[in-house]
N, C-alpha and C positions, 0 to 999 in steps of 0.2 A: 670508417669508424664504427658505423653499425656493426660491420660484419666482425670488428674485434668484440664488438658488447653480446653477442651469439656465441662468440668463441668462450669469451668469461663464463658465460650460463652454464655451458656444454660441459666447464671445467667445474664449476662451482655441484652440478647434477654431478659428475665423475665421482667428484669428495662426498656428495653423500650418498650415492648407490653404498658406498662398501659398508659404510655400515648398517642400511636396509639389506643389504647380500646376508649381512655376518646375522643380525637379527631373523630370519626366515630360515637362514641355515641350523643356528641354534633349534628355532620352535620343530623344523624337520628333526633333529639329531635326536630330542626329546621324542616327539611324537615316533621317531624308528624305536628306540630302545624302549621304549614302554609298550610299543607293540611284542620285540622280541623278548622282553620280562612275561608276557602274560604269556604267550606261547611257549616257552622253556618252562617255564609253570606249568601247563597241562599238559607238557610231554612228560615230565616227573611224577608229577600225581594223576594224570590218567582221570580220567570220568568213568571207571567202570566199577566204583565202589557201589555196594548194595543201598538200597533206602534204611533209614533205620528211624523208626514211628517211636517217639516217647513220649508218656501216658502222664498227664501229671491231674489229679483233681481238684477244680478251683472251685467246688460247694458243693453241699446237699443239700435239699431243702425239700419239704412236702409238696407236690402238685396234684390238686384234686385228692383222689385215692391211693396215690403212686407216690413215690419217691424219686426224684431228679436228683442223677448227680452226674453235674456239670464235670464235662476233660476238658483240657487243653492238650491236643495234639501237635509236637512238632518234630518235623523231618528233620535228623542229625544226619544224614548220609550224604550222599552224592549224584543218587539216580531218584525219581521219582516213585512216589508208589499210590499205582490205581486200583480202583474197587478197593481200598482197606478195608479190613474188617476188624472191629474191633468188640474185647467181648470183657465182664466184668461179671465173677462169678461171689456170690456172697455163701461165706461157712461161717459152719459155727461149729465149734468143735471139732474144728479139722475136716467136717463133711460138708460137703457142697448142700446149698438148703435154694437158690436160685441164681436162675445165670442170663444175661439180658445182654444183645448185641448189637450192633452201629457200624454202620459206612461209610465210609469217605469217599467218593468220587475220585477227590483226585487232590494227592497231597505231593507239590514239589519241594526238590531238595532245599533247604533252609527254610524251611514258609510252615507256617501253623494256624490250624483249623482248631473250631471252636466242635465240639460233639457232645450227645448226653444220654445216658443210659437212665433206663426206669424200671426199679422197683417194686415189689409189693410189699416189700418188709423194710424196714429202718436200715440202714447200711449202719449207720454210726454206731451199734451196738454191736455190729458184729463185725469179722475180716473180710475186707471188698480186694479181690484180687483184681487187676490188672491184666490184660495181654491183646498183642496186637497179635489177632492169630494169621494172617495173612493179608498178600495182594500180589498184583498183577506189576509187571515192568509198561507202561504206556506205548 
């Protein structure tokens, strides 16, 4: 009689392996195709698009004798970009009157850094161009 009450378990464990099998199979089938989803992803779009740094400015304001104005830098690209250089030239009149530059260390792709150029004249009165004049691939 024991040896039937061992047999029962052995049956009763059979009925539920299969669906602890079918459960582990699912979360496998999941976890393959969302690995093969991210990989057919970056075989189509490729990692070898440029960095692209955009300038946007979130304040001015007077510090000490100077003029602060506050960028928020951020990487729209793909590849990173090191040593930026970023430079911000004030005209008036269409002619450049002064031009003040900044560096990034090191800005990766999707991520943004906080930077600030300084002044001896008001920006707010006059045209504050913009430009990321360069950097290095890391």
């Amino acid at each position: 009689m024991a040896h039937e009450g061992s047999e029962g378990r052995q049956a009763r464990q059979t009925e539920d392996n299969p669906l602890a099998e079918w459960i582990a199979a699912a979360v496998a089938a999941v976890l393959v195709a969302g690995s093969a989803s991210v990989l057919g992803w970056h075989a189509l779009h490729g990692e070898d698009g440029p960095a692209a740094p955009v300038l946007e400015v979130r304040g001015i304001r007077p510090q000490g004798g100077d003029w602060l104005v506050e960028l928020q830098v951020r990487n729209a690209g793909r590849q990173a970009a090191a040593d930026l250089q970023i430079s911000g030239t004030l005209r008036e009149g269409g002619e450049p009157v002064q031009r003040s530059v900044a560096r990034l260390d090191l800005l990766p792709p999707g991520s943004s850094r906080r930077a600030a150029l300084l002044f001896d004249r008001d920006p707010r009165g006059l045209e504050l161009q913009l430009r990321a004049e360069g950097y290095q691939a890391p």
